[in-house]
Residue, then its C-alpha position, 0 to 999 in steps of 0.5 A: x373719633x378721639x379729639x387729638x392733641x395739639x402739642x402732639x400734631x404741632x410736635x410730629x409736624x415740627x420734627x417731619x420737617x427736620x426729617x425732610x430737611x435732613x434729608x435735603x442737600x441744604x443742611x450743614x454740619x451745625x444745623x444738624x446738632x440743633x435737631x438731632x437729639x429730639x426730631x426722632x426720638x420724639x416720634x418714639x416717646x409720643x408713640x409711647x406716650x399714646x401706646x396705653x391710656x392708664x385710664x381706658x381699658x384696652x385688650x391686647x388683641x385690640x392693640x395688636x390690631x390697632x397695629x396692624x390697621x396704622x402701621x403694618x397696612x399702610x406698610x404693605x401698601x407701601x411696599x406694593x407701590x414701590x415695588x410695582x414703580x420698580x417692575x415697571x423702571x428696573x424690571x421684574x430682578x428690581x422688582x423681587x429686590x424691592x420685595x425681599x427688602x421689604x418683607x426683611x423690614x430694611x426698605x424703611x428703618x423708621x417704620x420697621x424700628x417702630x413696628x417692633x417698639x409698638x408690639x413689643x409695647x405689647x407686653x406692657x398691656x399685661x401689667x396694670x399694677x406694676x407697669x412702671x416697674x416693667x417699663x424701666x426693666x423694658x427700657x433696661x434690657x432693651x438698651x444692654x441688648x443695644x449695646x451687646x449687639x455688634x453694629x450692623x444691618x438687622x432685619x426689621x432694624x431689632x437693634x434700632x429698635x432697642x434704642x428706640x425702646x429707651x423713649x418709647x417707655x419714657x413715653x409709657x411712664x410720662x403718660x402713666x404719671x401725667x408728667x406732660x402737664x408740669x413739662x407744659x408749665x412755663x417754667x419748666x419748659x424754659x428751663x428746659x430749653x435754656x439748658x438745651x441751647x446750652x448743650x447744642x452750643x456745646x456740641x456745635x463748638x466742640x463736637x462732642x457727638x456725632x452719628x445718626x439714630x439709624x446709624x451709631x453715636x460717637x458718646x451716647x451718654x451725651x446723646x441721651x442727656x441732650x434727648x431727655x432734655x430737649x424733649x421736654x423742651x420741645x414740647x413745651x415749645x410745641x404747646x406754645x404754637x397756637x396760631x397760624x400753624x394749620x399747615x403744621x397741624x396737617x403735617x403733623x396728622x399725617x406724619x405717616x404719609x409725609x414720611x411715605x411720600x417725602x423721598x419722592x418729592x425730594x428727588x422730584x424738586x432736586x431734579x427740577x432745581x437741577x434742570x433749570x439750573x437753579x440754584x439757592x444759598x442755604x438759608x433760602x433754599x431750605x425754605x423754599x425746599x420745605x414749601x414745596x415738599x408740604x405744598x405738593x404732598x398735601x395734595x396725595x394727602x388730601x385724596x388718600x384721607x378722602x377716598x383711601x383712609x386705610x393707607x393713612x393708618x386711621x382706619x381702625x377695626x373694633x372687636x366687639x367689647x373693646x372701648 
């Protein structure tokens, strides 16, 4: 097994708890501009970043496979245990809906935009020497076909897809450079986040953009610009956590599942807190919110990493030859 990289699980960790707080009742307009620009673009450039190791050997049929072991597997198990809690609570009409949904790649717009990144990604396996140069055309004729395309729903979300085929090659490039080590130096990782800070408080006082990576942005350009800087920033921020954060780290290894199970738990607590009529001001409510997502989470996590791996996207098949 590969030894994983602490900025990358402290990074994934971080941004699944924006996810789940986003999707919380206890976010207001503000706090969301803080998070916005990088809590899932990064889950992109970091899949970009790992897609290609420029110094091992990787066979195309190896990383299609790869694909299919970490992320389309664990999607289809997905789908079977949804649609199988819908026959059982909505019948077999809610059932066949649930599936038509999924097989079309709309039940889960993250995972579905990230499937066709990763193997479109593909094609980058065929360029060795030119990689960069086919990485930036990539990234070129994925954004005008964003762009050309009208806003709508798409199966397997293609046009989300696109965009996020913007920090998915960014991602390739760093890793082809080894720009992450001068990002990891302090003072290019101050700079960066000094800069940030300075854009969400522009955004927040004047409200410069609005929208959602899954949805559409108001101004784009600025979107952009705040993403490729608060990215680097983050990560430099997420090289810095090395004490106390296990329960980060565990979050951040399994992100997938997180993202699996989150919508559960949400709906779960928000119905007890219902119930027993509590009710909490924002600040202390998003704590104890997140506390009890990760804490109940965990305990699937624990079990499926023990006795189901293959539904956590670790379980790997080799081809022989392959490194």
């Amino acid at each position: 097994m590969e030894k994983r990289i602490g900025w990358i699980d402290n990074a994934r960790g971080l941004c699944m708890l924006f996810v789940m707080a986003h999707h919380s009742p206890f976010m207001e307009a503000w706090m969301v501009k803080i998070y916005l620009p990088i809590f899932l673009t990064l889950f992109f450039f970091i899949s970009g970043y790992l897609f290609v190791n420029p110094n091992k050997h990787v066979s195309v049929q190896q990383k299609a496979l790869n694909i299919f072991t970490s992320l389309l597997i664990p999607y289809c198990i997905y789908i079977l245990i949804t649609s199988i809690f819908h026959l059982l609570t909505g019948g077999f009409d809610a059932f066949l809906a649930d599936i038509s949904d999924s097989l079309l790649g709309v039940k889960s717009w993250f995972v579905s935009a990230l499937i066709v990144t990763e193997l479109l990604g593909l094609l980058m396996l065929f360029f060795k020497v030119n990689r960069v140069k086919f990485c930036i055309i990539f990234i070129s004729i994925s954004l005008a076909i964003y762009i050309l395309l009208p806003y709508q729903e798409y199966y397997w979300n293609f046009r989300n897809a696109m965009f996020a085929n913007l920090y998915f090659g960014i991602g390739m490039i760093c890793r082809q450079y080894n720009v992450v080590t001068y990002l990891l130096k302090n003072i290019v990782g101050v700079v960066m986040a000094i800069v940030y800070v300075c854009l969400i408080i522009f955004d927040i006082a004047y409200n410069v953009n609005t929208g959602n990576f899954n949805e559409t942005f108001t101004n784009y350009p600025f979107f952009i610009i705040e993403s490729l800087i608060g990215i680097p920033a983050f990560i430099w921020l997420c090289s810095k956590i090395t004490h106390y954060n296990k329960g980060l780290l565990f979050i951040g290894a399994n992100s997938l599942l997180y993202y699996y199970f989150q919508s559960v738990f949400i709906r779960a607590i928000l119905t007890c807190l219902d119930r027993l009529g509590l009710h909490f001001p924002t600040y202390i409510g998003i704590w104890i919110f997140l506390l009890f997502i990760c804490v109940g989470i965990a305990i699937p996590v624990y079990f499926i990493n023990k006795y189901f791996p293959i539904f956590s996207g670790k379980y790997r098949i080799k081809i022989p030859g392959d490194k």
